[in-house]
C-alpha positions as CSV (number, residue, x, y, z in Angstrom):
1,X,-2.3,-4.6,33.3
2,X,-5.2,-6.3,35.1
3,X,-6.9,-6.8,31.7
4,X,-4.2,-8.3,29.8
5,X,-4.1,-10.5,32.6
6,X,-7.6,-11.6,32.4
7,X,-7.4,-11.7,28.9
8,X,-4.5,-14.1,28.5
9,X,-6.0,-16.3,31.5
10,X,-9.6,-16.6,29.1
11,X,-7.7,-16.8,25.9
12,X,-5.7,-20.1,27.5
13,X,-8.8,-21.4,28.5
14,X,-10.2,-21.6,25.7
15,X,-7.4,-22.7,23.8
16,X,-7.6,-25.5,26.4
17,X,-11.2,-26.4,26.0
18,X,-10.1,-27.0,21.8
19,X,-7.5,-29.6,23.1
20,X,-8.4,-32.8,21.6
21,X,-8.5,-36.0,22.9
22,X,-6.0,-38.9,21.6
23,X,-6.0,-42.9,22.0
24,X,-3.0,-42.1,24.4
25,X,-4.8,-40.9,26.6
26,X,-6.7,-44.1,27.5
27,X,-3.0,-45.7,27.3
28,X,-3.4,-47.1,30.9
29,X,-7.0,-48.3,30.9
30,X,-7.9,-51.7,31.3
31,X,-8.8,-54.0,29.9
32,X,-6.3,-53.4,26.5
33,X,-8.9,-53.1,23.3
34,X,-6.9,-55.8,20.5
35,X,-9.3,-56.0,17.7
36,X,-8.6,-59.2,16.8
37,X,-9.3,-60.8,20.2
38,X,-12.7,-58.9,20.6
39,X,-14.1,-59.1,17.2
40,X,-13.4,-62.9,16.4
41,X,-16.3,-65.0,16.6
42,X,-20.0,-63.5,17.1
43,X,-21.3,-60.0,18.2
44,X,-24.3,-58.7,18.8
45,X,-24.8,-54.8,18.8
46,X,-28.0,-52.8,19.1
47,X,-27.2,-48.6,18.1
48,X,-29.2,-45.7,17.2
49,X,-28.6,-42.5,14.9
50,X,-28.7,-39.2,16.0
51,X,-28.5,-35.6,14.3
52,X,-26.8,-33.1,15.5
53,X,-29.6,-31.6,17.8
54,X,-29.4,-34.8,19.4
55,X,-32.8,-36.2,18.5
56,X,-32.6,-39.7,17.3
57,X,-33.9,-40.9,13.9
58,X,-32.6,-43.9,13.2
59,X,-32.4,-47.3,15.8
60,X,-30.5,-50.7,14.7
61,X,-29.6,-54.3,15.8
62,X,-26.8,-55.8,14.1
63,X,-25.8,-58.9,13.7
64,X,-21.5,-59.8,13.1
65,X,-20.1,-62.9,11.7
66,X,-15.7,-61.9,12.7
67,X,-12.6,-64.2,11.8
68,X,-8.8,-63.5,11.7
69,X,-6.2,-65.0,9.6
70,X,-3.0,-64.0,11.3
71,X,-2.9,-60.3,11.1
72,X,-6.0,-59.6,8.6
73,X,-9.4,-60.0,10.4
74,X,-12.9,-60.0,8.5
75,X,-16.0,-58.4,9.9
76,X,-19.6,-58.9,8.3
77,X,-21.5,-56.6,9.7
78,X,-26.0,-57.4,9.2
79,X,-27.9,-53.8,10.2
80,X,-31.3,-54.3,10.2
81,X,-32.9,-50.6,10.9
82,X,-36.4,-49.9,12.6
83,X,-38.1,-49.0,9.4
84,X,-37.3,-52.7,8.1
85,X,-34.6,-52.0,5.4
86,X,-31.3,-53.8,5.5
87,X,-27.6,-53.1,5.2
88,X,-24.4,-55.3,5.2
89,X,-21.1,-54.0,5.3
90,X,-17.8,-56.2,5.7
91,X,-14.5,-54.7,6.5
92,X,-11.3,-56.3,5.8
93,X,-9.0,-55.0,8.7
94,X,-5.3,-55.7,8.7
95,X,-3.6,-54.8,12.4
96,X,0.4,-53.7,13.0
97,X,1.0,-53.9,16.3
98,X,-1.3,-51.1,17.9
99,X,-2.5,-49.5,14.2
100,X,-5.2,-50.7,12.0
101,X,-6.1,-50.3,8.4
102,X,-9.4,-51.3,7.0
103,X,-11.6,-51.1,3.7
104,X,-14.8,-52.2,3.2
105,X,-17.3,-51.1,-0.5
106,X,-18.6,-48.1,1.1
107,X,-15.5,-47.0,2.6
108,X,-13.7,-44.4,0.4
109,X,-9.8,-45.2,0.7
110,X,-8.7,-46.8,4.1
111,X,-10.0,-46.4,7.5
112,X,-6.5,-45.4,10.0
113,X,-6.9,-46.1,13.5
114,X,-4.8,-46.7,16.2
115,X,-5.4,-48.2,19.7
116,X,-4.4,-47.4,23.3
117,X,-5.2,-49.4,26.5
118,X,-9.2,-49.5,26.2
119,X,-9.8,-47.4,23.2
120,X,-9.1,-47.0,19.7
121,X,-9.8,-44.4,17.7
122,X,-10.8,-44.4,13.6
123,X,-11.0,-42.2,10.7
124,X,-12.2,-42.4,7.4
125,X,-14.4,-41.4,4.7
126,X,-17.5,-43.0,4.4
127,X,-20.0,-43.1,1.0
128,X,-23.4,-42.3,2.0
129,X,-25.8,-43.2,-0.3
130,X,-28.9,-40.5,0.4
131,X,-32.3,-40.5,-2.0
132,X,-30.0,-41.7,-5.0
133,X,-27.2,-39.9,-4.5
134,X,-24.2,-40.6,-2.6
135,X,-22.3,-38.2,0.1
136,X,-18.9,-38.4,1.0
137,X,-19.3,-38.4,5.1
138,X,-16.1,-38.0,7.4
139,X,-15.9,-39.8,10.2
140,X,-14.5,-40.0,13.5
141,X,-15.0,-43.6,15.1
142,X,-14.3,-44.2,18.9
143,X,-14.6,-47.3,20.1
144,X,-14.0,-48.3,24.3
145,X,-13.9,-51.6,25.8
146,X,-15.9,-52.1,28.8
147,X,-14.8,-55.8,29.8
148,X,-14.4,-58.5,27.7
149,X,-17.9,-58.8,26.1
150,X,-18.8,-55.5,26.0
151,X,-17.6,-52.2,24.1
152,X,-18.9,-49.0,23.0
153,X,-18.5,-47.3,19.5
154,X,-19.7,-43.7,19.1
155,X,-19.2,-42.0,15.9
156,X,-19.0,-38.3,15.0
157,X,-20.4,-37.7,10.9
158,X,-19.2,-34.2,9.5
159,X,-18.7,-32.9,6.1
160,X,-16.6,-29.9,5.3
161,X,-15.9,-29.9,9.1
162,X,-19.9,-29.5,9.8
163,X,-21.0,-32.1,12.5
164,X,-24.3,-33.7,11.0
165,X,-24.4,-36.3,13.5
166,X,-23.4,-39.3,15.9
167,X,-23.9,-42.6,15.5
168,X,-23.5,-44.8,19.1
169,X,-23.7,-48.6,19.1
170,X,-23.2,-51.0,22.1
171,X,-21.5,-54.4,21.3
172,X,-21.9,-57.8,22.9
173,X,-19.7,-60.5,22.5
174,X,-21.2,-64.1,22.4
175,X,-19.6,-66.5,24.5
């Protein structure tokens, strides 16, 4: 009896410790993430690339040009990378109420995210291209506002449910 006991009491542990987290749980953190307030105008963002051992291989600044017209907000994203080379991506991001949808070239299909108090969480396939050829990455984007210049994005990369990576960049909002 005593080991059924401590069996069931590990087994709902670790069911627990697989519970994942969801934008609702950051439903009552201030201040409230709204894309369109926060990326509208200029930002600033510095980020670095990470495998899955953690060591980091990859360090960026980039540089974001953001408007909104009504409900459907641009962002032109400028990496420039520690090695030199450059990358632009621009997102077209439509909002409904709390839930976003965005595409951008390199973006297979749409990105879905919803928001929640501070936080909004993303997910989409992403085309990597790698030494000429291109991998289909998942990923899942976080993004937390600080205050109301600053937020943080960190980005889990997986394929076939593999974690390759993270991706964490800090944003500044001119002004």
């Amino acid at each position: 009896m005593l080991k059924r006991i401590a069996f069931t009491l590990a087994a709902a542990l670790l069911l627990a410790s697989c519970a994942t987290i969801s934008p609702q749980d950051y439903a009552a953190n201030k201040p409230k993430l709204d894309l369109s307030t926060y990326f509208n105008g200029k930002v600033d963002a510095w980020g670095m690339v990470q495998e899955r051992s953690g060591k980091v291989f990859r360090r960026m600044v980039v540089e974001m040009e953001c408007t909104w017209v009504g409900n459907v907000g641009t962002l032109d994203e400028k990496f420039t990378y520690d090695d030199g080379t450059t990358e632009r991506r621009v997102w077209t991001i439509r909002k409904d109420g709390d839930r976003y949808t965005g595409t951008a070239a390199d973006v297979v299909g749409e990105a879905k995210g919803v928001a929640a108090g501070n936080a909004l969480q993303w997910n989409y396939v992403l085309a990597f291209k790698r030494e000429g050829d291109t991998v289909n990455l998942d990923m899942d984007d976080w993004m937390w506002l600080v205050d109301d210049r600053t937020l943080i994005n960190k980005t889990a990369f997986s394929k076939f449910g593999v974690n390759f990576g993270e991706v964490t960049i800090f944003f500044r909002k001119r002004g």
